[in-house]
DRENROLUM-231205 format. One line per 10 residues: number of its first residue (from 1); for each residue y, z, x of C-alpha. Coordinates in Angstrom, 1 decimal, decimal comma. Last residue first. Layout:
N
NUM = Y:Z:X | ...
This chain:
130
130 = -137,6:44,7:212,2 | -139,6:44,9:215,5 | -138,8:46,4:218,7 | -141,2:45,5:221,5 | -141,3:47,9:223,9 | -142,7:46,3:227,5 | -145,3:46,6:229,6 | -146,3:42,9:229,9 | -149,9:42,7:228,2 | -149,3:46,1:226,7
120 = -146,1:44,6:224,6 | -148,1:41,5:224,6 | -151,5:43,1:223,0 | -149,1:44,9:220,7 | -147,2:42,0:219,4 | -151,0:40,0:218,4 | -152,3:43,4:216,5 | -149,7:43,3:214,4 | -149,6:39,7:213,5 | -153,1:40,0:212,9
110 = -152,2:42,9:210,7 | -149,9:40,7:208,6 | -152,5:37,9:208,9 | -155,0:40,6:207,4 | -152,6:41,8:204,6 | -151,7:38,4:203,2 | -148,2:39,1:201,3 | -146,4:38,0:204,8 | -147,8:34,4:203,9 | -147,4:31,7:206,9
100 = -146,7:35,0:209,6 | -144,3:34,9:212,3 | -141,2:35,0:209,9 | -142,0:38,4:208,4 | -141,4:39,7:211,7 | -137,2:39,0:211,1 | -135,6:40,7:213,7 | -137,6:40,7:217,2 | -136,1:43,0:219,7 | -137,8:42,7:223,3
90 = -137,5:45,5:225,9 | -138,4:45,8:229,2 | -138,4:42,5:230,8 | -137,4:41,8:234,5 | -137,2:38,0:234,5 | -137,6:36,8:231,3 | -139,7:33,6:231,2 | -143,1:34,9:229,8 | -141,2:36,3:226,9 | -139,3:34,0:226,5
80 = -142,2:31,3:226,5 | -144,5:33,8:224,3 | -141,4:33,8:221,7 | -141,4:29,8:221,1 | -145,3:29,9:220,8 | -145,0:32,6:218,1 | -142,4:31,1:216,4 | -144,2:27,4:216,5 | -147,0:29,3:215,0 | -145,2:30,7:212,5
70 = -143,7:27,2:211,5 | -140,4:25,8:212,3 | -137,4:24,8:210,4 | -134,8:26,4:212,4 | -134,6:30,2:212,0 | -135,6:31,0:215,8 | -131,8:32,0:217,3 | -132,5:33,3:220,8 | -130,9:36,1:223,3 | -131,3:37,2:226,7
60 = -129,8:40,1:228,1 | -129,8:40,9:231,7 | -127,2:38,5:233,3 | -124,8:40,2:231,1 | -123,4:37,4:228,3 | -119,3:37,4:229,0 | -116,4:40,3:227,5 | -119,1:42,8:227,6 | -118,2:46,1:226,4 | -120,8:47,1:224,4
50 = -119,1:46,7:221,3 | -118,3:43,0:222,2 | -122,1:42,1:223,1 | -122,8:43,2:219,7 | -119,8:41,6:217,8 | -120,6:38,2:219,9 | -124,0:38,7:219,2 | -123,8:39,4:215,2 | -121,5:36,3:214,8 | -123,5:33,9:217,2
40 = -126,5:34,9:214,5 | -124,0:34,0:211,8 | -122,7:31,1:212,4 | -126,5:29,9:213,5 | -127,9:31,1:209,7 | -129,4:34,5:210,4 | -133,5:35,4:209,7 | -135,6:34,8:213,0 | -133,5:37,1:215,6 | -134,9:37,1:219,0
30 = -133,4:39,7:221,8 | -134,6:39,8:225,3 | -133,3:42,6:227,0 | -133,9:43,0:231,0 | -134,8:45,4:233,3 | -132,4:47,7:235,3 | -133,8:50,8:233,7 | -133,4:49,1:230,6 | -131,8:52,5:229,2 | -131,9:53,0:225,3
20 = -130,2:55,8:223,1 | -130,3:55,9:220,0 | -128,1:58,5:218,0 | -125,7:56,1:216,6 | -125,3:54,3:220,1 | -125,8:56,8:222,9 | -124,7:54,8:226,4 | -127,7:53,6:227,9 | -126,7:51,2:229,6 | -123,9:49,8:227,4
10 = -126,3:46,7:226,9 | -129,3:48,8:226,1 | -127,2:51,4:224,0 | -125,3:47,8:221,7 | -128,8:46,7:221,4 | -130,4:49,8:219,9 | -127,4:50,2:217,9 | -127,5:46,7:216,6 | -131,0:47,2:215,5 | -130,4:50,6:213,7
């Protein structure tokens, strides 16, 4: 479902296993927490690849966040993209569990919930979270 969603936003649109997502001319800003760094650069070559992008478009901004950081660093680290992406309308954040210390605590999970949807009203954008 993710790489569908990625592969319609950078085709423009273009229907992607029934999803279909146009930036509008806005930007894509696309954090994955989990992958190793071979494979990360794996998934967005392949992604960038099925959308028909031989180079990075200038609208699609992507960041590996699995180094040895905490949940806070995380958060901070995706505020600054956030904040720095020119044109943003769509943010995909794979790995959620990652932004928390103990994804088994329900109240820092919901925390964490609360905390994407104040930015995703905060800068009008849809944050997509896996």
């Amino acid at each position: 479902m993710v790489t569908a969603t990625v592969i319609s936003a950078l085709a423009g649109g273009r229907r992607e296993l029934n999803f279909s997502v146009d930036l509008q001319g806005g930007s894509l800003l696309d954090i994955d927490t989990e992958q190793d760094d071979p494979s990360y650069k794996k998934t967005r070559r392949m992604r960038l690849s099925l959308a028909g992008w031989k180079v990075t478009p200038p609208n699609y901004y992507s960041y590996n966040l699995r180094d040895k950081i905490t949940a806070r660093e995380r958060w901070e680290k995706i505020e600054q993209y956030i904040r720095a992406t020119p044109k943003l309308r769509m943010v995909v954040l794979d790995g959620a569990m990652d932004l928390v210390d103990n994804p088994n605590d329900l109240l820092e999970s919901a925390m964490m919930t609360r905390r994407l949807m104040a930015l995703a009203k905060r800068y009008d954008i849809l944050i997509l979270v896996v």
